[in-house]
C-alpha angles and dihedrals in degrees: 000000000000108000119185124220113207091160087066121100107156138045090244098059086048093064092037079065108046086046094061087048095052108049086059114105097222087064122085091187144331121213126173115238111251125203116237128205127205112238128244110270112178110217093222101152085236106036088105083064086054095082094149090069100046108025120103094212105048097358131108099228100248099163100064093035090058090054082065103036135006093169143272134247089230091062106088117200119194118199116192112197134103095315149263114311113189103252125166089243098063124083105223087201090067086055120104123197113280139194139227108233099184110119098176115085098216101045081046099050091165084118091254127116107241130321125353143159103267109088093183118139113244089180131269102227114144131184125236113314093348084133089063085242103094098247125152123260113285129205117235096276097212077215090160101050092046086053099050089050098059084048102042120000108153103264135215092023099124086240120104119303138010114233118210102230102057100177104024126109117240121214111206108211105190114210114129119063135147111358093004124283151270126284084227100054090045089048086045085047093053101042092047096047086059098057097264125144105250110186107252098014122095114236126283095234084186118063123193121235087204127042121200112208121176110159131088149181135214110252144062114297111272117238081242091063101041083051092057098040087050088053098048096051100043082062082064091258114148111225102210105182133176108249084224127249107255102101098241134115110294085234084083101062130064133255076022089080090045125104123242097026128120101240104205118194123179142251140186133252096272091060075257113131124264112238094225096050116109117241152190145091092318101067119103103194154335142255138163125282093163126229140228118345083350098082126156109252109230140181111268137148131230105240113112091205115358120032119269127144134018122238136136129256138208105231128176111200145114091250089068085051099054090044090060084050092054098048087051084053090046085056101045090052098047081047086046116013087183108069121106136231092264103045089048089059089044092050087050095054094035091054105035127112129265108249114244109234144013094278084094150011139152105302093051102030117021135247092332129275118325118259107198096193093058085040091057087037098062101031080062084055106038121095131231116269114247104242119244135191120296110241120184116279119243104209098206096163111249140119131042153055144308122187154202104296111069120217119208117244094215093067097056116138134193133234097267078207084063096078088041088057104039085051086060110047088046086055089054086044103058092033089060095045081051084059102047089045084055099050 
């Protein structure tokens, strides 16, 4: 028997209600209609194949997320990877103009001497131990624009993927090219995305609130990396990095092994953990990365060295993991433009998922897999931070996450601005103890 209640304004007249009728023994139970809504499902042609957005076991929890947020043009994403590469996925209206940070010609191998403003991918393909490091020949990856496309492929338009941000710009930061890229371009990518002044490069007039970051190299974080990490995040720009694919403690990969960054590593699509996934106490949080036949589908192209035709691709990795968890972050802050760095990581670990099974816990995988919709949820409802005192960073090397593009050690550079500084600072230095000798 369905009665209707005109006479009722509140909720609590509501239950008032339901509870007289209730406790009446003629009545086996009252229960109030509720209205229910259909959640967003993009029509992408391959959105079925995206199990790790919709799925409740090894899934993020796009749908509902999406009800909530489904992103905002002020919320600026940067992705630095290879580059941007023309897809028909990609909205060329969300894109802000980018810039090319390699500064070595042959990592670069776009015919151009040195860094420009065209971030476009020209491929990354070598042939065997052209790296110096006696690898196989390797077809050009298309890394970046497989990237892009997790975080932001036009959605519900009936052609390939759904991406998660779908209103969001994207700011291409290119730093990695043929046999990876230098620590210093990637420093200079990541300082510059976030509004810094880098020497010799016009400034970026549109920072990025979220940073991507899925490259790595094998060794402990620099002192020049933890600074501008430090830096960067101190602007309110989240760091989200891959914790890298070998298998190994994340300890061994940097920016793993760097504070204030959000370490991803990746599980399977049974919320299992995926064996080539990087692990340890690092790391913030999962997502999935797939496994096996159970890959992500991602935007690519078929060209095996220079760019030709678009196409999508089935790719197993961290990097797609921490992607997923950028475009979440994309989505709390253009629910909430006001949380910082640090209560955007906290959200991501308070509202993530337990893991299923013993494969993984707390100490191996982070918090638990990431939920977008309690993520967004709770970015609407938390509150800014009240601002303190800056007090000088310590960079002690610890906390956060590699990737799936190694960078050779060999070709690290410093901040040229480094000797100018520390000349400085000696000269204050010695100036101040003259003083002291004076007086």
């Amino acid at each position: 028997l369905l009665l209707s209640a005109p006479d009722i304004g509140t909720a609590a007249e509501r239950d008032a209600l339901l509870d007289r009728l209730r406790a009446d023994t003629r009545v086996d139970y009252a229960i109030a209609d509720r209205r229910a809504r259909v959640q967003f499902v993009p029509n992408d042609l391959l959105y079925l194949d995206q199990w790790n957005l919709y799925e409740d076991a090894g899934g993020i929890r796009m749908p509902a997320a999406w009800d909530a947020e489904r992103g905002r043009q002020g919320i600026v994403t940067a992705v630095i990877d290879t580059g941007y590469l023309p897809h028909a996925e990609l909205d060329p209206a969300r894109f802000l103009p980018g810039y090319d940070f390699l500064s070595d010609v042959f990592n670069d191998n776009d015919g151009t001497l040195g860094r420009d403003a065209d971030p476009t991918d020209p491929g990354d393909a070598t042939l065997a131990d052209e790296c110096g490091d006696g690898g196989d020949a390797t077809r050009s990856s298309w890394h970046g624009l497989s990237i892009i496309g997790v975080v932001a492929a036009t959605t519900d338009n009936a052609l390939d993927i759904a991406g998660i941000d779908h209103r969001g710009r994207i700011l291409v930061a290119r730093a990695l090219g043929k046999c990876g890229g230098l620590t210093s371009d990637i420093i200079d990518a990541m300082r510059w995305a976030a509004g810094l002044k880098v020497v010799g490069v016009p400034l970026n007039p549109n920072p990025a609130r979220v940073v991507n970051l899925s490259a790595g190299s094998y060794e402990v974080c620099s002192v020049f990396e933890q600074d501008a990490i430090d830096e960067v995040v101190s602007r309110g720009v989240s760091v989200v990095v891959a914790a890298g694919n070998d298998a190994a403690s994340v300890n061994s990969t940097s920016p793993a092994n760097c504070n204030q960054v959000i370490t991803v590593a990746a599980t399977n699509r049974s919320g299992a953990r995926s064996g080539y996934t990087n692990t340890g106490g690092r790391v913030d949080i999962s997502a999935p990365g797939g496994a096996g036949i159970d890959a992500i589908p991602v935007l690519y192209n078929t060209g095996p060295t220079d760019p030709a035709d678009d196409t999508v691709a089935y790719a197993l990795g961290t990097s797609y993991a921490a992607a997923q968890v950028t475009g979440v972050v994309a989505l709390m802050l253009a629910r909430n433009a006001e949380l910082s760095p640090a209560q955007v990581e906290q959200i991501l670990k308070t509202s993530a998922r337990p893991f299923p099974d013993a494969s993984c816990d707390t100490t191996t995988c982070g918090a638990g897999i990431v939920d977008a919709e309690r993520a967004v949820a709770i970015a609407a409802t938390t509150q800014p931070e009240i601002p303190t005192p800056e007090e000088p960073a310590v960079g002690d090397g610890g906390g956060g996450g590699g990737g799936g593009c190694a960078l050779t050690a060999t070709h690290r550079q410093p901040d040229p601005l480094f000797a100018l500084l520390l000349a400085w600072s000696l000269y204050r230095l010695l100036r101040t103890q003259r003083r002291r000798a004076a007086d």
